[in-house]
C-alpha positions as CSV (number, residue, x, y, z in Angstrom):
1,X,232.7,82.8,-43.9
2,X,235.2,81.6,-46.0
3,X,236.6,83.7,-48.7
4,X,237.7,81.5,-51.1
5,X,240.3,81.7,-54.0
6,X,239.3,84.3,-56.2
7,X,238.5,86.5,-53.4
8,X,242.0,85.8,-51.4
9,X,243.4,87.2,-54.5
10,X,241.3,90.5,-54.6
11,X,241.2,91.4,-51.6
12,X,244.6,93.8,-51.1
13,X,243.2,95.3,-54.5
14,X,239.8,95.8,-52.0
15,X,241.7,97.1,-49.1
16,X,243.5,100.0,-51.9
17,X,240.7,100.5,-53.5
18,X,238.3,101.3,-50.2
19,X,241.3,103.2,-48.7
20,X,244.1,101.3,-47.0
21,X,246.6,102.6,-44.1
22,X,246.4,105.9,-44.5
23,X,242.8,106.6,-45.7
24,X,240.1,105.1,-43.5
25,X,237.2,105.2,-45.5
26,X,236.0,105.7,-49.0
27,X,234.3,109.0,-49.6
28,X,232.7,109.0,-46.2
29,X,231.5,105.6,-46.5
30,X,233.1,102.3,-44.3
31,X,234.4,99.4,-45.3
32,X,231.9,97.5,-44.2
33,X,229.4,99.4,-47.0
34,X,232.1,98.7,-49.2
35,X,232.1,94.9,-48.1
36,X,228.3,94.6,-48.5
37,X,228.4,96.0,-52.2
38,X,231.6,93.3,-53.1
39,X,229.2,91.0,-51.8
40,X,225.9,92.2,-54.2
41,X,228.4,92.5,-57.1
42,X,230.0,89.2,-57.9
43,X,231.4,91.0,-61.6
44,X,234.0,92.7,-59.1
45,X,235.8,90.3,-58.0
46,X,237.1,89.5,-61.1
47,X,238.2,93.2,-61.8
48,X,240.1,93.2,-58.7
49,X,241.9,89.9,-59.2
50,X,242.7,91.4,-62.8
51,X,244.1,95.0,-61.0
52,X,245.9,92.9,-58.7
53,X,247.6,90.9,-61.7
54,X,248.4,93.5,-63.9
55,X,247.1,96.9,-62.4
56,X,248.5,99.4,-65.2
57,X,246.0,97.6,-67.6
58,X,243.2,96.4,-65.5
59,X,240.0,98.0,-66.2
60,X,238.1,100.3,-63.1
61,X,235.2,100.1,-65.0
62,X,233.7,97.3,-63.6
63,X,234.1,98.6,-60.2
64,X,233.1,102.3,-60.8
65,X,229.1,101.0,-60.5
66,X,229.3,99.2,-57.5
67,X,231.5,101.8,-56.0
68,X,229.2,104.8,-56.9
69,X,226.2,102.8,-55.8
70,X,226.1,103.7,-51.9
71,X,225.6,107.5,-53.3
């Protein structure tokens, strides 16, 4: 599967956001649940390629839904 532009730009903002080095999941869910709900939620990728470009003004808002959805 190829990523693709837009998504080769969000992802280290995917990798922060899910929990990167230190942190190995997100609130006891995987990465791969994360993955899953990038994938049903195309509205994120923008939002990540926006916190990636500027992330002291990018808006979490778009994310929050898709992120609280595996709840």
């Amino acid at each position: 599967m190829a990523l693709g532009p837009d998504r080769c730009v969000a992802l280290p903002m995917f990798h922060a956001f899910t929990g990167c080095d230190t942190v190995s999941c997100f609130g006891g869910r995987d990465k791969r649940t994360a993955w899953d709900m990038w994938n049903a939620y195309d509205e994120v990728t923008p939002a990540f390629c926006a916190l990636a470009a500027t992330p002291e003004t990018g808006s979490t808002g778009t994310i929050c839904s898709p992120a609280v959805r595996p709840y």
